[in-house]
C-alpha positions as a Python dict, from the first residue, in 0.01 Angstrom:
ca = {
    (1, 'X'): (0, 0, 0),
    (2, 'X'): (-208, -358, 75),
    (3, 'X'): (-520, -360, 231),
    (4, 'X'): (-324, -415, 572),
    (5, 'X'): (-120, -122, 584),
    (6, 'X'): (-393, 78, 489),
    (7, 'X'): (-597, 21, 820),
    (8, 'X'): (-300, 63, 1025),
    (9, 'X'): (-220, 391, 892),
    (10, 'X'): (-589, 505, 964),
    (11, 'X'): (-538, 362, 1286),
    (12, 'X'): (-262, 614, 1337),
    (13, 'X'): (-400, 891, 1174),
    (14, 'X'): (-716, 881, 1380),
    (15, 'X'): (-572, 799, 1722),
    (16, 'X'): (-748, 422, 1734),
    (17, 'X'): (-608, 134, 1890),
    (18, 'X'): (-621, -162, 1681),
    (19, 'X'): (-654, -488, 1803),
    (20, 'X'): (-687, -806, 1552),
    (21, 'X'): (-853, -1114, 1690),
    (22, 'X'): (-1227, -1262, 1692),
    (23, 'X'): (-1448, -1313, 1372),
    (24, 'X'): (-1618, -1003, 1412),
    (25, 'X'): (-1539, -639, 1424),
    (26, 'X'): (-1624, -407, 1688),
    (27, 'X'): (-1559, -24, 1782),
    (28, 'X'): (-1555, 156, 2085),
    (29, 'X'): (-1644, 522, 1965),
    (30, 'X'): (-1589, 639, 2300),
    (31, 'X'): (-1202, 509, 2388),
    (32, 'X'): (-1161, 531, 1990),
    (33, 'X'): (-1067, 131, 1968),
    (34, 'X'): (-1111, -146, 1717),
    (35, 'X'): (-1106, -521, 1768),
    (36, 'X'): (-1103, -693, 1381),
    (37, 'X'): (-1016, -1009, 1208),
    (38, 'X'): (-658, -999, 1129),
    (39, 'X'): (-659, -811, 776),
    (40, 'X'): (-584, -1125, 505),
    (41, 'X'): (-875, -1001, 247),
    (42, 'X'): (-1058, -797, 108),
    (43, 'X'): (-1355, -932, 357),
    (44, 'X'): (-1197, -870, 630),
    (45, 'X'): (-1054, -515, 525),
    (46, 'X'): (-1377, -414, 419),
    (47, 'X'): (-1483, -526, 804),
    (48, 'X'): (-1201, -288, 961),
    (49, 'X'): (-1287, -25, 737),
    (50, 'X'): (-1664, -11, 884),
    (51, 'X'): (-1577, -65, 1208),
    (52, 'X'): (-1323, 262, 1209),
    (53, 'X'): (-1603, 434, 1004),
    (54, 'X'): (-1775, 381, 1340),
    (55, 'X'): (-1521, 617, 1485),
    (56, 'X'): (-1440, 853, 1270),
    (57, 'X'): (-1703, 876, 1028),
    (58, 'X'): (-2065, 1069, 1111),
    (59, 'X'): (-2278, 859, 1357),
    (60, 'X'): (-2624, 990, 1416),
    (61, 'X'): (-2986, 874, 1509),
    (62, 'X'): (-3059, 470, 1513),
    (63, 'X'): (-2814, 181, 1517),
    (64, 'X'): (-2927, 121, 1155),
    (65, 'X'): (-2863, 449, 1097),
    (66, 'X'): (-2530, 456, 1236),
    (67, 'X'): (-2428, 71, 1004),
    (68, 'X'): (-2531, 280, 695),
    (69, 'X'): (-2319, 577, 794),
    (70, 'X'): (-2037, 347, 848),
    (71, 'X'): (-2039, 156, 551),
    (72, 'X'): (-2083, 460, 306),
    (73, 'X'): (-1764, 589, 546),
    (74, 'X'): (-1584, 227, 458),
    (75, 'X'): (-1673, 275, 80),
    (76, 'X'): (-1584, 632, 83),
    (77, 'X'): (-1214, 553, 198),
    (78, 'X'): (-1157, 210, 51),
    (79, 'X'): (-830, 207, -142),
    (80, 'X'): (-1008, 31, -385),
    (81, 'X'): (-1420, -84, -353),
    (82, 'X'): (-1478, -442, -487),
    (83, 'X'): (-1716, -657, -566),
    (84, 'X'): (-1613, -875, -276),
    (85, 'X'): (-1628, -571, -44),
    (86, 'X'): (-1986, -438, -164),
    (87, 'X'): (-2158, -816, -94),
    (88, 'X'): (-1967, -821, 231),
    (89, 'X'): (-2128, -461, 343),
    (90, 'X'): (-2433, -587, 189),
    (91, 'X'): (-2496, -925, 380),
    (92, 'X'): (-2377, -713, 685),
    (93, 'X'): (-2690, -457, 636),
    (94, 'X'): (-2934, -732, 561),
    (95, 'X'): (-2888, -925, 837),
    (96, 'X'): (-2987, -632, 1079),
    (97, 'X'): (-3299, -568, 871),
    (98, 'X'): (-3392, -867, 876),
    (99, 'X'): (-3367, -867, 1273),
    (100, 'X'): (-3565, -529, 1294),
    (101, 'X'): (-3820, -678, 1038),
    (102, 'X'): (-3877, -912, 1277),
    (103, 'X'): (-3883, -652, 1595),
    (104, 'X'): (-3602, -849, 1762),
    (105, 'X'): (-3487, -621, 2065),
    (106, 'X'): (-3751, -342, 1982),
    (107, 'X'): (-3555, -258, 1653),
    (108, 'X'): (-3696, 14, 1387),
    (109, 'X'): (-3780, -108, 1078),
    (110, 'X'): (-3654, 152, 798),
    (111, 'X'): (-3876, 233, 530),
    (112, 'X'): (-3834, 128, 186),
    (113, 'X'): (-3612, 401, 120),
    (114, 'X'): (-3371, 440, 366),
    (115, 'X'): (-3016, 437, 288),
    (116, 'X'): (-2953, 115, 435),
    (117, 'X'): (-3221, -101, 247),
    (118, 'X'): (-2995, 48, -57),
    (119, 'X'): (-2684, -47, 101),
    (120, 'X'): (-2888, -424, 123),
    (121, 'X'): (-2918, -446, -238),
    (122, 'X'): (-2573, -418, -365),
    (123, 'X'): (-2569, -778, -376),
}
């Protein structure tokens, strides 16, 4: 199974529409939908992966919170986890602590050992 079929048959399993377009991912917990990248790497896999890990996967207390949930969710149900993948999840992470370091938008600011300043150093 490639990387491809693998997030369509989530799709399925989980009752998600999956549309492919944009840069970005995005999921709508709520109508259980996914917009991602068209699946060509393991980048953009690993993107679709998170992003259904938004739906399916737990999803409790901040939004830093709920991007560390997702990505263990991603990692957790990878067909494979590379190298490729774990700097992807990990320049994902870092770039919203760096935001809430900053306060941007009243973000929290995890401590030093929350999950996703772990998730951050992968790379």
């Amino acid at each position: 199974m490639d990387y491809k079929e693998h997030i369509e048959l989530l799709a399925r399993e989980h009752s998600i529409t999956l549309e492919y377009g944009g840069t970005n991912g995005r999921a709508w917990r709520a109508t259980r939908r996914v917009r991602t990248p068209a699946i060509k790497s393991a980048v953009t896999y690993a993107v679709a992966l998170h992003e259904i890990g938004h739906i399916v996967g737990i999803q409790r207390g901040r939004c830093i919170d709920k991007e560390a949930q997702a990505w263990r969710w991603a990692e957790q149900n990878a067909l494979e986890w590379t190298e490729t993948m774990i700097k992807t999840a990990a320049r994902s992470i870092s770039s919203y602590l760096e935001r809430s370091a900053e306060g941007r938008n009243g973000m929290w600011d995890p401590p030093d050992d929350h999950d996703s300043r772990r998730i951050a150093q992968w790379s």
